[in-house]
N, C-alpha and C positions, 0 to 999 in steps of 0.2 A: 380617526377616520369616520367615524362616526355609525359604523356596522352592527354596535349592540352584543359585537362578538369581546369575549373578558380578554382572549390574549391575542396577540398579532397572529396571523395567519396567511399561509400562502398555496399556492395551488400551481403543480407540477403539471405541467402539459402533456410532456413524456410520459405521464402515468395514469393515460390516461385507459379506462377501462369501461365495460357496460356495467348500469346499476339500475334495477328496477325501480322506476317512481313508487312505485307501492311503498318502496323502503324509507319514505322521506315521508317525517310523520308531524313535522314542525319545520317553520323557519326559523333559524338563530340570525341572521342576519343578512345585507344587501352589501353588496358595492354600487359605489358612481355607473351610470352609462360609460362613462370612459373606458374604466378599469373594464366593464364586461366588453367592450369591444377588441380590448387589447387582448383578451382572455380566448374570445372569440378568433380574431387574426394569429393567434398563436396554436390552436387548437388546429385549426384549418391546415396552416404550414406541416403540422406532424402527420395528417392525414393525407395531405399531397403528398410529403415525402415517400410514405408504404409504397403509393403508385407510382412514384415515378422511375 
């Protein structure tokens, strides 16, 4: 895929939590615009569901 990242990786919606930027000291890697908008429209749906 071309992330730069050594093993495959995926990222859980559901689990999603707060994390201070402070804590993020490097970049390992990027996704496509795609991938972050699908990542984004999924992120969204978990937070509408709390409120609904």
């Amino acid at each position: 895929m071309g992330n730069k990242l050594i093993t495959p990786s995926a990222i859980d919606t559901f689990q999603i939590r707060s994390i201070s930027t402070k804590r993020f000291l490097r970049k390992t890697g990027s996704v496509p615009s795609t991938v972050l908008n699908e990542i984004k429209t999924a992120i969204k749906a978990v937070i509408a569901a709390d409120y609904a």
